[in-house]
N, C-alpha and C positions, 0 to 999 in steps of 0.2 A: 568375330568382328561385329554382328550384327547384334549378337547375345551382350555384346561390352556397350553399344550406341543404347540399344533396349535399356538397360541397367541406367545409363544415364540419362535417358531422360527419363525415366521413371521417379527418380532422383531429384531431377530439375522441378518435375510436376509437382513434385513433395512439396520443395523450397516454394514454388509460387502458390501452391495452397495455403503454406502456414503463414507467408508474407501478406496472402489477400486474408484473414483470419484476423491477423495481427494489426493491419488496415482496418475494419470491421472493428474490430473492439475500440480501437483508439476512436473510430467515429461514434461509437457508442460510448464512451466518455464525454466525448467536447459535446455532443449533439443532444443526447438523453437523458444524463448526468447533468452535464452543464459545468465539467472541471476539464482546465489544461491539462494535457499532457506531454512532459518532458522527453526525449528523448534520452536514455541511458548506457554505461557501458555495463558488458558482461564482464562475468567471468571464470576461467575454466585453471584447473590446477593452481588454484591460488593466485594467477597471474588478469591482472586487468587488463581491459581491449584498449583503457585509452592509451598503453604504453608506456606511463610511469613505473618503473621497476619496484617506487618504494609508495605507491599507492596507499592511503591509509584505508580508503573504501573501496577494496575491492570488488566492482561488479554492482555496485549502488549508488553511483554519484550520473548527475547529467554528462553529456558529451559537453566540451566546453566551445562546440564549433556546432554544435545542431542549436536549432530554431525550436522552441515548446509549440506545440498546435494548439492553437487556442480555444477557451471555451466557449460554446456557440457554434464551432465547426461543423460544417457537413458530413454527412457519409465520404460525397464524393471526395471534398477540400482534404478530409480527414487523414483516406486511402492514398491519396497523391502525395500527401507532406509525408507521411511513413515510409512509403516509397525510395522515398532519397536517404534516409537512414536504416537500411538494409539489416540485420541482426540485431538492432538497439531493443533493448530492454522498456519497458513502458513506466514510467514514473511521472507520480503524480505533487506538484507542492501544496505543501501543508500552509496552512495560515491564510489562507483564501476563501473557499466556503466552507473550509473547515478544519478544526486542528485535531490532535491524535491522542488519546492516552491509550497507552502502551504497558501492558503487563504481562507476566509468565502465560504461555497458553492454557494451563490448566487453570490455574486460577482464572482467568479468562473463560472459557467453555463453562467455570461453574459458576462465575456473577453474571453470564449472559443467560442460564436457567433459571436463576434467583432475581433477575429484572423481570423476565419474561412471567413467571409467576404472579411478579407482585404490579404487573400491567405498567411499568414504565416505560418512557416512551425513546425507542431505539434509531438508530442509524448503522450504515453498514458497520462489518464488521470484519477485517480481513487475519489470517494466521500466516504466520512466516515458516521457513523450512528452518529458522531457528529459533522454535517455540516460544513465538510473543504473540500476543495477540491484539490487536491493534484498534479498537473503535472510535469512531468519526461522531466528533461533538462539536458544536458550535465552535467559531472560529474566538481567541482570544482566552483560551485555556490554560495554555502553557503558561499565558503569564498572573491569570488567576491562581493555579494551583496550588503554588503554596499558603496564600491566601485562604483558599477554599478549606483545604485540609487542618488549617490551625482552628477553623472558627468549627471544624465536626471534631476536633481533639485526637486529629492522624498524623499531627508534624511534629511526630517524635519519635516513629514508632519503626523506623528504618524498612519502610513499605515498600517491593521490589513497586512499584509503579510510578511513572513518567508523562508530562506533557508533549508533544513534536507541535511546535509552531512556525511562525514564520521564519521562510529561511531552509527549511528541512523538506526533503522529499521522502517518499513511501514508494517500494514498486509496489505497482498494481496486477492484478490476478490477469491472467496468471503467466507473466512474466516469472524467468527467474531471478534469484536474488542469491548474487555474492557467489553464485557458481555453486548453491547448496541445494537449490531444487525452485520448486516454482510456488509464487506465493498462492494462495487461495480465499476463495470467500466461505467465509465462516456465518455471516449475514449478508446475501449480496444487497446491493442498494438498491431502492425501491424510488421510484417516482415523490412521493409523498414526505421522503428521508432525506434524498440524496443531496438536491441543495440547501435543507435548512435541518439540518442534524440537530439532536436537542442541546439541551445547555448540559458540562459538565456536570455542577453542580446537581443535577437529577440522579448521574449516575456514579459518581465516585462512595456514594455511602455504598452500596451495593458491593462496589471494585475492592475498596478499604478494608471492607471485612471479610472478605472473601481470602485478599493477598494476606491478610493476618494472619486469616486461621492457617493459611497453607505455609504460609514462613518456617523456614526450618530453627527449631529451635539451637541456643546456645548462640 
C-alpha cells in the first residue's frame, strides 16, 4: 500500500516538474523571444487529442478552445496561462515576427555550414522528427518566394523547399510533434536574431543549391 502511494506520487512530482518546465519555456518564448504561443493538441498512435477521428493534422494543429499567450508575457502570466492547458503541445504562428522556409533536414544541416562559412547572417533554426529543417526569416517570405526564386533562376528546378507564412503554425522545441517525437533546436534563438530574423532573400541562394545538389536524380 504504502510502496503503490510512494510510486504515485513520485509520478505526480514528474507530471508537475515537466508541467513547471513546459511553463518556463512558454515564458521564455512570449517574454525573451518576444513570440506567441499557441496552445496545441498531441498525438499518440496516430490518433489526435482534439478528438476528430479524421483529423488531417494529427498532433500539430492549435486547440480550437485554448487562448495563444501572448507576446510580451511574463514568466509568471506565462506559467499560469499553460497551467489550464495541461499536456498541450507548444506552437508557435508564423507570419508575425517571422516566417519559415522549410527544407529536407539534410540539405538543411548542409546550407546552415555553407551560410555559417560564408558569414551570413542567421536566425534560429529548428529540426522536426520528420526530417525538415525549418529557419526563421523575416516575416513576408512565403509570399516573396516564388518571386525571389525566379529573379536567382530556381523557379523551375522542382526544389523540395517551402515558405510557412501567415496562417501556419510550427511546434516549438521541444514540444512533440504529430506523436513522432520532439522537435529540436538546430540554431536555438539568440537575443540579437529572435525578433528580427534576416530577410529570405540572404538565404535562399545558399538553401537552393544545397536542395539541388542533394535532389535525387530522375
Amino acid at each position: 500500500m504504502g510502496f503503490t502511494i510512494g510510486i504515485r506520487e513520485r509520478r505526480s512530482g514528474t507530471r508537475r516538474r515537466g508541467r513547471a518546465a513546459e511553463g518556463t519555456a512558454v515564458g521564455e518564448y512570449t517574454g525573451l523571444w518576444g513570440w506567441a504561443v499557441v496552445p496545441g493538441a498531441r498525438a499518440s498512435g496516430g490518433a489526435c487529442s482534439c478528438g476528430d477521428a479524421g483529423c488531417p493534422s494529427p498532433g500539430a494543429h492549435p486547440l480550437g478552445f485554448a487562448q495563444e499567450v501572448p507576446a510580451g508575457a511574463t514568466l509568471d502570466a506565462a506559467a499560469r496561462a499553460w497551467a489550464e492547458v495541461p499536456g498541450a503541445a507548444m506552437l508557435l504562428p508564423v507570419g508575425r515576427t517571422f516566417d519559415v522556409l522549410d527544407v529536407a533536414e539534410p540539405a538543411g544541416r548542409r546550407a546552415l555550414v555553407r551560410m555559417e562559412r560564408m558569414g551570413l547572417p542567421l536566425g534560429p533554426v529548428a529540426v522536426t522528427p520528420a526530417g525538415r529543417a525549418q529557419f526563421f526569416v523575416a516575416p513576408g517570405a512565403a509570399a516573396e518566394l516564388p518571386r525571389l526564386l525566379y529573379r536567382m533562376g530556381w523557379d523551375d528546378t522542382g526544389l523540395d523547399l517551402r515558405a510557412l507564412g501567415a496562417g501556419s503554425h510550427i511546434t516549438a522545441p521541444p514540444s512533440d510533434e504529430g506523436g513522432l517525437g520532439p522537435v529540436r533546436w538546430l540554431r536555438p534563438p539568440a537575443l540579437d536574431t529572435a525578433a528580427a530574423p534576416p530577410e529570405a532573400r540572404l538565404l535562399l541562394g545558399a538553401l537552393a543549391y544545397v536542395c539541388h545538389r542533394l535532389a535525387p536524380c530522375g
